[in-house]
Phi, psi and omega in degrees: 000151199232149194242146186268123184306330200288331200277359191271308191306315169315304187275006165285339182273288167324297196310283275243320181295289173315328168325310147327294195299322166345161179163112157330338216269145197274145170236177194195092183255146164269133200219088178077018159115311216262166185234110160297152175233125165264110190229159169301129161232184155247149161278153175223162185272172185265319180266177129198149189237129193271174205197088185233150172351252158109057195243055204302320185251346181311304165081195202315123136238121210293126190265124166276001161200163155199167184277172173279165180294098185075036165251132200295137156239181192236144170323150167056023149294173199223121177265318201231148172220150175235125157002152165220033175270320167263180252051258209295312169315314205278334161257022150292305163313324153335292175276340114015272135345291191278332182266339171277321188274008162259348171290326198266350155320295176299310187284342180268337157302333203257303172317305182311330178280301191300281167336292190320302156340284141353300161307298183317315199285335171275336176274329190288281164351312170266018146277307174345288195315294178291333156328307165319296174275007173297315191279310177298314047087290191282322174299309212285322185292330193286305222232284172322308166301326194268359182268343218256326155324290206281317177335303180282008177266323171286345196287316158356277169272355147301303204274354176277275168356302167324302190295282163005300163293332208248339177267339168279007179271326162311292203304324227265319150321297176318317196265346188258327182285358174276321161341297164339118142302318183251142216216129181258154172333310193287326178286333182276317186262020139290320163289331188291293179317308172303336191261305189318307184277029168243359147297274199319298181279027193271317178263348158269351137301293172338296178290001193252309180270351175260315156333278184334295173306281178322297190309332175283294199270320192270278204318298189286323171307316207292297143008276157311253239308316167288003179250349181283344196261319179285336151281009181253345174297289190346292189296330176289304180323297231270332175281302167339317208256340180270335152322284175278037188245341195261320178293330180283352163270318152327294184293329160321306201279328168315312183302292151345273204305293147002300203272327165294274189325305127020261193295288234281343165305300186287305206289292167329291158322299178290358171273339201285301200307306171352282157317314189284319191308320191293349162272331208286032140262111157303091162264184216250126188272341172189162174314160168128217183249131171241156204259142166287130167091175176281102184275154190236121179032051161111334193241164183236194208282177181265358166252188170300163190258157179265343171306130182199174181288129162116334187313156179256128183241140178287187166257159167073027160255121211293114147247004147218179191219125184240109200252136177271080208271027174262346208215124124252193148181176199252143188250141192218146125284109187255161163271181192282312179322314196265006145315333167315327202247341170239146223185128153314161204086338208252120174310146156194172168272134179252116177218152204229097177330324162292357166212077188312330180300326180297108189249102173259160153270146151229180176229130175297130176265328164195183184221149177283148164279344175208159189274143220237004144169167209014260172237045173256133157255154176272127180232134185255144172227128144354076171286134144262177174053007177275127149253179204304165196066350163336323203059019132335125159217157191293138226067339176301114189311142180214160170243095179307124141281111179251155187280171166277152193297140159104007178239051185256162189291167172301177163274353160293313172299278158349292196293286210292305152340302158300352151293323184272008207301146170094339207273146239233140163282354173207148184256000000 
């Protein structure tokens, strides 16, 4: 549907004019005993739609064009245009940004490949490592305590032997040379010589058996007792290095993980920015007028809007509101009092100062059950019986009458009127 500028632009300066004036507040004429109620409204389109920035990371932009305040569009029409020059910076930086964090990503998968390696070559050594001492551990106990015995138990009876040996060769010397009358130079130091090595082995016994004796009672405990504390350090080592092989693999994997999230952030962002580069022409989602700025329930603000070329618009702050002037209906503030008095359902007359000649019916469609803001509630009404072309347009102030009960128009006035339900003040 296509909207005429002139005829929009007219009835927005009467809506815009007439507006101010508004005021929610109730009236109450005695007309015979029975009592009307007066209450203020707005007209509001039923669709409208808002038409904001919408830029998380872009943050502020500045706007290089706009349409005017109340100019008829068309769908898919282009309302607002921005600056795209700190734009195109900030997703130069982006990218940047996003091309240092795959570098340092590929370098932290390659450390991360590397640590893994590293690791695997270090828990294997401290299997080795606790194997060994286990085995060594196994040898001294199986084998080794009981050779170390018996060795100083042989040195014992080997050096008694010796001795054995070295005094029956003496006596035996000794006995043939006493045989002798004569006794030669050389037979004495052949006896000497014989007495010496039975000195000797008289005294590498002696030191062979307090060896022994030590090595048995001192040595060999003292022995056990350092191979039993070195497999339990060995086993203490080898439980510490598996420990920290699992938590220094945890933090790897923290880290990792960390430095991809990270990368797929930046990765992100830049697609976002992307996105957002791709708005900063606003266009229109459906036919109709669009208003600068945010409307609150139907109405828009009391001062003039500031948007203009050069403005800085936040992100995600709505600059325009695009209302669909085929379909309205009127919003109303009611107070706690006037609920008593007004009811979904419950009839009433519509006349509108900017066009006085002009009379509608509505019907209330709902009422809020808790107030949308201190003690106001929200009540939406209906127009019936308007016909099209009329020069209704959206904002425009109206004044409800509702009748009092038992005083409705006939059913013939009614009946016709739902016929008409639904039908728009301008096409």
């Amino acid at each position: 549907m296509r909207f005429q500028s002139s005829l929009s632009a007219a009835a927005l300066m009467v809506a815009l004019a007439v507006l101010p004036a508004f005021s929610p507040s109730l009236a109450v004429a005695d007309e015979g005993g029975a009592k009307k109620v007066e209450v203020s409204g707005v007209l509001e389109a039923v669709q409208a739609r808002e038409i904001a920035t919408d830029t998380e990371h872009l943050g502020a932009l500045k706007i290089k064009r706009l349409v005017d305040h109340g100019t008829v569009v068309s769908k898919d029409q282009p309302l607002v245009w921005f600056e795209t020059e700190d734009v195109d910076k900030k997703i130069k930086e982006a990218e940047t940004a996003f091309r240092l964090s795959q570098l340092s990503l590929e370098a932290a998968e390659f450390a991360h490949e590397q640590a893994i390696a590293t690791a695997e070559i270090e828990r294997s050594k401290a299997e080795r490592s606790i194997a060994k001492a286990r085995q060594d551990h196994e040898n001294f106990m199986s084998f080794d305590r009981d050779r170390q015995v018996a060795s100083a138990e042989f040195d014992i009876k080997n050096a008694k032997a010796s001795l054995e040996n070295a005094t029956e060769e003496f006596e035996q010397l000794e006995q043939m040379y006493k045989e002798d009358d004569l006794t030669e130079e050389s037979e004495e130091i052949v006896l000497k010589r014989a007495k010496q090595a039975v000195e000797n082995a008289q005294f590498r016994l002696e030191g062979v058996e307090v060896a022994s004796e030590r090595a048995i009672t001192q040595t060999l405990p003292n022995t056990v007792a350092s191979q039993e504390e070195a497999l339990v350090m060995a086993e203490m080592a080898y439980e510490k290095a598996m420990r920290e092989f699992a938590a220094a693999a945890e933090k790897r994997e923290i880290e990792i993980t960390k430095a991809r999230d990270a990368f797929h952030e930046e990765e992100k962002k830049l697609a976002e920015l992307h996105e957002e580069r791709s708005r900063v022409v606003l266009s229109s989602p459906i036919d109709g007028i669009a208003l600068h700025g945010k409307l609150t329930r139907g109405r828009i603000g009391d001062k003039p809007s500031q948007l203009e070329k050069g403005t800085a618009v936040a992100g995600n702050q709505v600059v325009m509101t695009v209302v669909d002037p085929s379909r309205l209906q009127v919003r109303l503030d009611l107070n706690e009092s006037q609920l008593a008095t007004i009811h979904e359902g419950d009839s009433c007359t519509v006349k509108f100062p900017g066009m006085p000649e002009l009379t509608a019916r509505g019907e209330v469609s709902s009422v809020g059950i808790v107030p949308f803001a201190g003690s106001k509630y929200d009540c939406v009404v209906k127009l019936r019986g308007v016909k099209k072309r009329s020069g209704l347009q959206p904002l425009m102030s109206c004044t409800l009458t509702f009748e009092p009960e038992g005083d409705d128009d006939n059913e013939d006035e009614k009946e016709g009127d739902d016929q008409e339900d639904g039908e728009s003040a301008a096409e």
